[in-house]
N, C-alpha and C positions, 0 to 999 in steps of 0.2 A: 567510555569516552573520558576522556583527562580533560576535566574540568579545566584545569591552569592552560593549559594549551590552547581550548576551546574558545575560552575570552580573548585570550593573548591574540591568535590566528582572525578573530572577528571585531577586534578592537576597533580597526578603523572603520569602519561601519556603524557602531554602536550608536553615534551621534548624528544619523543619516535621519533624516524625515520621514517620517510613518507615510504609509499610502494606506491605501482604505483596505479593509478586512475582507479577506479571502480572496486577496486579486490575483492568483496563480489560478482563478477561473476568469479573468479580462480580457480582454480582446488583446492582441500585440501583433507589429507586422511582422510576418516571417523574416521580413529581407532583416530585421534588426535581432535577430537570432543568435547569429554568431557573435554579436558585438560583445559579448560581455561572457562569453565558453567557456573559458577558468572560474567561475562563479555557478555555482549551485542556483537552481531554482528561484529559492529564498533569499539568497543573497547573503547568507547567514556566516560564508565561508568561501574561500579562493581555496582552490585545488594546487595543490603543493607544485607541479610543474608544469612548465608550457609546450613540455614536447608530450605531444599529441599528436597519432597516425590515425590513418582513415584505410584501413586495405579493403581493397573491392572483392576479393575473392578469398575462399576462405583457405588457400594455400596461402595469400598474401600474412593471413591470421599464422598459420603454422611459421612461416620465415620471420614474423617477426617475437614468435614465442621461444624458438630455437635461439638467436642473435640475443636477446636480451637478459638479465640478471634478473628485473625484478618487473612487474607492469599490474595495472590494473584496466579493468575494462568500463566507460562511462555508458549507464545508463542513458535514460532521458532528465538526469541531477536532478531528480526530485526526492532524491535523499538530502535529510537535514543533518546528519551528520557523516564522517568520512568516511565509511564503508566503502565507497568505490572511491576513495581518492589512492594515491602513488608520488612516492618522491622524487622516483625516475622517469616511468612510462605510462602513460596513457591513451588507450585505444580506443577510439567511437566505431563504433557500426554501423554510423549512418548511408552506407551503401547498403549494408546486406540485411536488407529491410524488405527481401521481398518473400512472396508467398510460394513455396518450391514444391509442392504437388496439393492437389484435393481429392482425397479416396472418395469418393460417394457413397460407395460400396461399405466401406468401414467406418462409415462418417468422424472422417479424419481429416485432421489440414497441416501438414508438414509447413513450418517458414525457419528466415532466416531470423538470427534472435534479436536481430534490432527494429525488426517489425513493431510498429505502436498499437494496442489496441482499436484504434480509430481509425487507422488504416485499414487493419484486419478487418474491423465488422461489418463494413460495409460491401465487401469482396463477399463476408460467409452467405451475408443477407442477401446480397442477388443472386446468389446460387442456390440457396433455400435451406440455409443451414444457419444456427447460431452457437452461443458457447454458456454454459450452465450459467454464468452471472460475471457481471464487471465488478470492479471499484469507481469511489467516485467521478475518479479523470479518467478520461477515454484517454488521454496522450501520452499517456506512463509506457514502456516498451516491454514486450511479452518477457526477455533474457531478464533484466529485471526485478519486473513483478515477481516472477516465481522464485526468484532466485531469495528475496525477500518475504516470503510467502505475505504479501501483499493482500487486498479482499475484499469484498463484498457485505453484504447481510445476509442473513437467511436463516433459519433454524435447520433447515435442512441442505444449507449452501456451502461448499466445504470453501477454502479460499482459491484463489487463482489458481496456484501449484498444483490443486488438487486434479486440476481438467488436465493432466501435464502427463500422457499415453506415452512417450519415448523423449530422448533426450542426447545430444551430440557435444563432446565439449572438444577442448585442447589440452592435454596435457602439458607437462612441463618439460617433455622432451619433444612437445611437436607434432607427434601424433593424434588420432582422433580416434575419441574413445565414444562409442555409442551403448546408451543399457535403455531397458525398456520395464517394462513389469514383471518380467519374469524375471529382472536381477535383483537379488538384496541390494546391490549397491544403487540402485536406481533412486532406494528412498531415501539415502543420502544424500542423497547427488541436485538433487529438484531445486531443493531449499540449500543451495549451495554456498550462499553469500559472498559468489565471485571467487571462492579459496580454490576449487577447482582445475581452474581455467575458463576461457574464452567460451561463451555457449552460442554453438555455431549454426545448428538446428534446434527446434522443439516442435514436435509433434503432440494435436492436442485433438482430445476426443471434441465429437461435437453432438448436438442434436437436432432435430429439424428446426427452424427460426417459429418464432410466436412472438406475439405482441404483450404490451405492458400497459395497464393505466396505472397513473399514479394519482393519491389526493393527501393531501397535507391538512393535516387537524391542529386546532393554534389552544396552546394554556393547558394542555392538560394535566389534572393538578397530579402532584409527587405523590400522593397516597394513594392514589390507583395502581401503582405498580406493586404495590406490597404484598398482594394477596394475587394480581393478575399479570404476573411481570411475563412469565412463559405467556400467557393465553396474548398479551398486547404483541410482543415482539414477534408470536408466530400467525398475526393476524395480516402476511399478508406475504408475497412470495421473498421480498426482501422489505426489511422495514428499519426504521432509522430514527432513534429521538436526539434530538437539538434542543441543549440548553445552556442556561449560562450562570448557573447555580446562585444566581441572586434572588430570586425566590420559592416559592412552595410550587411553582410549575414547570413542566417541561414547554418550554416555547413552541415548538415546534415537532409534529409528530410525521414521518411519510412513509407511506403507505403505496409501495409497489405490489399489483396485483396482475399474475397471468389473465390472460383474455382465453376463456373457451372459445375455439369458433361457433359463431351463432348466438351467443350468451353474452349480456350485458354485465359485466363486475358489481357486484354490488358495494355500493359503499355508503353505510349510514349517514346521517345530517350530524349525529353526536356520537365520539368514540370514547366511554369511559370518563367522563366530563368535560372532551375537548368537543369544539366546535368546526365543522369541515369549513376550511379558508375559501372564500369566493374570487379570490386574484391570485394569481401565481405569487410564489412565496422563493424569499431568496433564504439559503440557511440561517443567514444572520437578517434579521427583521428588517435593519434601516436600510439594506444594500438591494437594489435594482435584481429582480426577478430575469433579467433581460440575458443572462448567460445560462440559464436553470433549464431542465427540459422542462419538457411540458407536462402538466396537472391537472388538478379540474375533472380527471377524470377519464379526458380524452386520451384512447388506445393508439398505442403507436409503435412500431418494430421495437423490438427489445433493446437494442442500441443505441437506442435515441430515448428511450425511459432508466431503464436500469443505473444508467451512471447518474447525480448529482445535475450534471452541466453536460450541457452542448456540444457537441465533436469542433463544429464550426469556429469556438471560440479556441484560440490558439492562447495554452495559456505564458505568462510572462512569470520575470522573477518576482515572485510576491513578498514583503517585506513584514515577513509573519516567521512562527518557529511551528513546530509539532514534536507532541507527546501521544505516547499511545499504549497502554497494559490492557494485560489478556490474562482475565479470572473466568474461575471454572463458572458454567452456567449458572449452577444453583445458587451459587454466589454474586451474582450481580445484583439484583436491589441491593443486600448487603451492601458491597463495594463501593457502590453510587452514593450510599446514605453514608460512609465514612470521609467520600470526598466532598461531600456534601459541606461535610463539619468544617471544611478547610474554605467553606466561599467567600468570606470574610477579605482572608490572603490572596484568592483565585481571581476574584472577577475584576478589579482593576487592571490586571493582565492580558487579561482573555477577549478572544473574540466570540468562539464559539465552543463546544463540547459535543461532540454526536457518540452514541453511542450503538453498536452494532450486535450483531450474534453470529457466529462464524461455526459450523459443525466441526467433528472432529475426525480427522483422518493420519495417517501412520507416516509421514514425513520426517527424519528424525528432526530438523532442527526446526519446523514449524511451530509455530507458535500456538496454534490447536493440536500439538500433537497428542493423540488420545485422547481428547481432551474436550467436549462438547465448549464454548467459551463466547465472556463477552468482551466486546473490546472499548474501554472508555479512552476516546479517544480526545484530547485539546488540539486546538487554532491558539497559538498562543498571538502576540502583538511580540514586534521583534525588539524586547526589551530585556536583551540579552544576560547584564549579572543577574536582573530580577528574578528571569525564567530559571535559570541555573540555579538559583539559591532553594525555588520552590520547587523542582524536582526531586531533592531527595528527601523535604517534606512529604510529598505527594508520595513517593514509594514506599517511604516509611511509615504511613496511612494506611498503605493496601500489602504491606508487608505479610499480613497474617493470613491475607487470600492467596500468596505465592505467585506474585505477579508476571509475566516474561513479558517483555519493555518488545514493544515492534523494533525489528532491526533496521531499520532506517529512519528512523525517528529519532528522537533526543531521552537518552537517561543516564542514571548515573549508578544504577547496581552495577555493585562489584564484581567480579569475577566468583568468588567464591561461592555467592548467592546464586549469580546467574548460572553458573556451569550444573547447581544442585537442582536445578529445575527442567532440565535437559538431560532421560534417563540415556540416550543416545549419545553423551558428546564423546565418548570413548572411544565409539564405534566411530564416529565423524573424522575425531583425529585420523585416527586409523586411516580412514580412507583419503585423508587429505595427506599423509606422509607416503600409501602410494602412490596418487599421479601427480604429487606434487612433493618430491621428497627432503628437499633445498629450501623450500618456501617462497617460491618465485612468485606465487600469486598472493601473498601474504600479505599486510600492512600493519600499520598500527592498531587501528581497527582490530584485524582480525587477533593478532597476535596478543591483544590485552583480555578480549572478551573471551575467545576462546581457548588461546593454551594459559590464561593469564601470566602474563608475561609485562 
């Protein structure tokens, strides 16, 4: 991302009034949705045009892929930087959001890609199916998530892309091109970052639905991890620390655990020197538990624990930033204790910090590729030069772990670094100069980080 651009394009926003920390999990009316469609999530950024299409079908997707020079496709804008933005076209899917077969038999769910997680889960869970693990927001859209390889926790959780059995896009001449597992190109393709084209199907393995409890442990102090960093973060089917590096504790510890049927979860009174919270807990302390799933303990469908927050809460543009690096496993107390050093700089900024575990699978541009990995992830406060100035502190910190920055997040490695960490980008060009030979799906974005340009 270009710095000078970035400020310049968010300038007028920059003197806008803070709203409370992490409010992209708040309540907001649908019907005020569209009001503000050229603006990202975060509010961080306007979307370079206002011509924007809606096709209902996915021929509608081919004629306007054919007619057009250049387009990008809008998520659900919860990307903080321009990844899906376009100077000329942009395309939503908010039609072809629905679910196009369920094999039961192969426990698979064919949809269309602008389907949302929170939509999906509650379709797989009445049918008796669910999907290896969410991210925090249930309202992120399946096209994407994967497309961003996006994720969850887990030691043994690969990230969204990874659940991703076949896959449908649009090339640049219009046609539709399908690959599945059995193409080398498929593992190109998952972790696409929209350079592809339109993804018009995604077919995604499943497994049968099971339930979660969740318990959240508060203070536990930073020297625990040192010796039991793997044994904390594999103590539970997804787990998550929340901190805000102003002191010697991790605030906040959560603790998702499958439900045997017939078996109670166990979960201690003390984990490591934290103490289990007896009220529901919001990630950041001062803020209202009231969007959060439920804790305590209490079992409840996978869909409704696994994520952070609530399906029901629809969330709104929250006027916050995000960062987020992905070090090798072994490396993470490491990593934490060098961003540690930097809390001085950090926590006037900051809302929150979680940090995750992602396993590693063969995607070329994922950010666990190969790569067992944890992800320290910032809630920044949208206090724009300040964050931008402390980014390439922050990379320059974790420089020596070989960081890969989330691709829809905020950073500021160069191309020359970032391409050196991505044994695959050669092969990605490659595949992006076949169905897309012109660069029609291209942007700034893609065109700085990837061919550095």
């Amino acid at each position: 991302m270009n710095k000078r651009n970035f400020v310049k394009n968010t300038s007028a926003l920059i003197g806008g009034a803070l709203v409370s920390p992490w409010i992209s999990c708040s309540p907001k009316k649908p019907e005020t949705m569209d009001a503000d469609y050229l603006l990202n999530w975060a509010e961080n950024f306007r979307f370079s045009t206002d011509n924007v299409h809606y096709p209902k079908t996915i021929t509608d997707v081919q004629e306007l892929v054919r007619k057009s020079n250049s387009l990008r496709v809008l998520g659900s804008r919860h990307s903080f930087n321009r990844i899906a933005d376009s100077e000329e076209m942009l395309v939503s899917f908010n039609h072809l959001n629905k679910v196009i077969y369920l094999d039961k038999e192969k426990m698979q769910v064919t949809v269309e890609g602008g389907i949302k997680y929170g939509e999906l889960c509650t379709y797989l869970h009445e049918n008796g199916f669910a999907l290896h693990n969410l991210a925090s927001l249930p309202h992120i859209s399946v096209a994407g998530t994967i497309a961003t390889a996006t994720h969850g926790s887990g030691l043994e959780n690969g990230n969204l892309s990874t659940g991703v059995a076949a896959i449908e896009f649009v090339n640049a001449n219009g046609d539709l091109v399908s690959l599945g597992k059995a193409d080398e190109e498929f593992y190109g393709a998952v972790v696409g970052l929209g350079a592809l084209g339109p993804v018009t199907k995604v077919t995604l393995d499943l497994q049968p639905a099971y339930e979660v409890a969740q318990v959240v442990y508060l203070d536990m102090p930073m020297e625990s991890l040192k010796d039991n960093f793997r044994e904390i973060m594999g103590s539970g089917y997804s787990v998550s620390l929340f901190l805000d590096w102003a002191s010697d504790k991790v605030n906040e510890v959560w603790v998702k655990k499958k439900v045997v049927p017939g078996e109670v979860p166990e979960f201690p009174e003390e984990f490591f020197g934290a103490q289990k919270a007896s009220v529901n807990m919001h990630p950041v302390p001062s803020m209202s538990a009231e969007s959060c799933s439920e804790q305590l303990g209490v079992a409840g469908p996978w869909y409704d624990r696994l994520p952070h927050f609530k399906m029901e809460f629809q969330p709104s543009a929250g006027k916050e930033l995000q960062s987020e690096y992905f070090v090798l496993l072994e490396n993470g107390y490491e990593a934490m204790m060098a961003v540690r050093e930097m809390s001085e700089k950090i926590h006037p900024h900051l809302f929150i910090s979680e940090i995750r575990t992602i396993k590693a699978d063969d995607l070329w541009m994922s950010t666990a590729y190969q790569k067992d990995s944890v992800a320290i992830h910032t809630t920044w406060k949208q206090e724009i030069p300040e964050v931008m100035a402390l980014l390439p502190q922050m990379e320059a910190t974790l420089d020596k772990f070989n960081p890969r920055p989330h691709w829809a997040k905020l950073f500021t490695i160069p191309y020359e670094i970032l391409s050196s960490r991505y044994p695959k980008i050669e092969d990605f060009k490659t595949l992006l100069a076949k169905y897309d030979p012109e660069g029609k799906f291209r942007n700034e974005f893609v065109d700085k980080n990837i061919f550095g340009k």
